[in-house]
N, C-alpha and C positions, 0 to 999 in steps of 0.2 A: 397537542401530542405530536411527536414527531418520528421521522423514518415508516410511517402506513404506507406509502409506494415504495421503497425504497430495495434497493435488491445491491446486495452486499457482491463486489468484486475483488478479491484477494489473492495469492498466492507467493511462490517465493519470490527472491529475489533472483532476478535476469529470466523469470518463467515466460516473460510477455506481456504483464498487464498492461504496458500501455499500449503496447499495438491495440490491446483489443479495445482499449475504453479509445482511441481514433477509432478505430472500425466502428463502435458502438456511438460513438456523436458523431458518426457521417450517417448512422439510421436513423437521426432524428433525439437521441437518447440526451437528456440532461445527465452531466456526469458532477458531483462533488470530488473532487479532486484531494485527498488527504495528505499528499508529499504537498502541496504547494500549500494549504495553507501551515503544516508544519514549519515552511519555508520559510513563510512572513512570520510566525509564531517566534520562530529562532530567532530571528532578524532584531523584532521589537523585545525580546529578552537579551539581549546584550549585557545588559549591567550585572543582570540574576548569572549569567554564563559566567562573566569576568569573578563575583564573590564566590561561585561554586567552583570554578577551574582554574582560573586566572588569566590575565592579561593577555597571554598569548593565542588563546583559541579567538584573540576578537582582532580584526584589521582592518581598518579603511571604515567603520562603523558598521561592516560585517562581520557573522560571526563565520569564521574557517570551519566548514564543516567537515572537511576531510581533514583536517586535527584531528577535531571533536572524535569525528567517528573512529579513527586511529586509536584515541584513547577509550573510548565505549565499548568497543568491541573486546578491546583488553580487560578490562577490569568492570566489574557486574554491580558493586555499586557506585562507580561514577553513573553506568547507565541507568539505575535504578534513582539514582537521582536526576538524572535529565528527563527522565519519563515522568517522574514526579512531578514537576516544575512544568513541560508539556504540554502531558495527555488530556490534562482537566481543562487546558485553552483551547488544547485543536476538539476536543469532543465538544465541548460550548460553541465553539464556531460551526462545525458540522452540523449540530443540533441545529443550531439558527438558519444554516441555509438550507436545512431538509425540511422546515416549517414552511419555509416559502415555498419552496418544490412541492410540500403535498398538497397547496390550495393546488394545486391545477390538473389533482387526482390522475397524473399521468404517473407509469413506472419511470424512474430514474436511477442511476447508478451511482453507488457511494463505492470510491475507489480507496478501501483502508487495508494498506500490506498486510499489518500486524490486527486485523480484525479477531483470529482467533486467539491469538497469543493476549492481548488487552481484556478482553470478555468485558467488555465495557459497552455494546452497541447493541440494543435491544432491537436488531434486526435478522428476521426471520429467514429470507432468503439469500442465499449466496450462490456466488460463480467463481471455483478454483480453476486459475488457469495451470495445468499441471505441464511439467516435464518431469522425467526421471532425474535422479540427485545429480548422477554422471553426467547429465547433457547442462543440467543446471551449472556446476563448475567449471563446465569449457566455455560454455556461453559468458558467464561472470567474467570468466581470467581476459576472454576475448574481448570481450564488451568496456572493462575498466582498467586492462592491461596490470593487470596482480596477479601476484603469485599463486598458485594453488595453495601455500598455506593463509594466504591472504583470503585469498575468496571462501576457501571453508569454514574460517571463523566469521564471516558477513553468515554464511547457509546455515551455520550449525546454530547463530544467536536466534533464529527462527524455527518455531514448530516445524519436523522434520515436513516436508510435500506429501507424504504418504498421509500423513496423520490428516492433514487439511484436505487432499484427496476423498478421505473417507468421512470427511464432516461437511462435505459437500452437498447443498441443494443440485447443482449441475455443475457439469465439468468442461471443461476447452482444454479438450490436448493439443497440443502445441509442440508435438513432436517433428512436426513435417516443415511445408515451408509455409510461403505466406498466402498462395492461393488456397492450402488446406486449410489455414487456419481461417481465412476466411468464410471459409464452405460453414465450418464449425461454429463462428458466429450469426450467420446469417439461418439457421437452423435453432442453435439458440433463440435468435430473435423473435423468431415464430410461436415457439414454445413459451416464452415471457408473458407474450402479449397475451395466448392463449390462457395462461393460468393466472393472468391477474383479474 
């Protein structure tokens, strides 16, 4: 059986999550990492990419993913067929390194964006790391240098932050800078360890 330690880290996009899973593996924290094995996931689907899209979302034996995502964002069932083709590899791999993770009955962190929007992870606890929608957009536009209409359709293809806010086990405001946010995870960490 797998994900018994496992404490679910989510939120939107440019809300912070990676700052906090470094803050969280300089505490000692094993993290699964869900962008990178999707990463490799894309990488070794190449062929599946090139018969669902075609030729040009793939280069150099990579797949472009900012094509890709250019066209996913746009239209709902290209994305619903890259999810398709995907979700069921990157949650087998998760699966598999959360099995090794629970022999050593230590909590660890599975870092999945789209945890609530999938409903595919039979894990209990969660950490939103929340900003407000508005800081969310400026942070995006600043952070990947797009448009405001650009970054609102990356925010809006995700469960609004409000909604994942309020299906939160515990939350990391991330409104401030990074000595707050720090204070915020090292507070958390306490509280983890306590209720596990």
């Amino acid at each position: 059986m797998a994900f018994n330690y496992a404490v679910v880290l989510t939120g939107g996009i440019a809300t912070g999550k990676s700052t906090v899973a470094k803050i969280f593996k300089e505490f000692g924290f094993k993290i699964i990492d869900a962008d990178k094995i999707a990463h490799k996931t894309l990488d070794k689907s190449q062929d599946k990419i090139i018969e669902l899209f075609g030729k040009e979302y793939v280069s150099n034996e990579k797949v472009d993913r900012k094509a890709l995502g250019r066209l996913i964002f746009t239209n709902k069932d290209k994305k619903l067929k890259l999810e398709n083709l995907l979700h069921p590899l990157i949650f087998s791999e998760i699966e598999n390194q959360s099995i090794e993770l629970d022999i050593e009955k230590k909590t660890y962190l599975v870092d999945i964006p789209l945890f609530f929007e999938s409903n595919r992870y039979p894990i209990k606890r969660s950490i939103v790391v929340y900003i407000p929608k508005e800081l969310q957009l400026q942070r995006l536009m600043k952070r990947d240098g797009t448009t405001k209409e650009e970054a609102l359709q990356r925010i809006n293809a995700q469960l609004p932050i409000e909604q994942k806010r309020q299906r939160a086990t515990y939350i990391i405001d991330n409104q401030k800078d990074l000595e707050a946010l720090q204070q915020e995870c090292v507070i958390l960490k306490y509280r983890i360890i306590r209720e596990s």
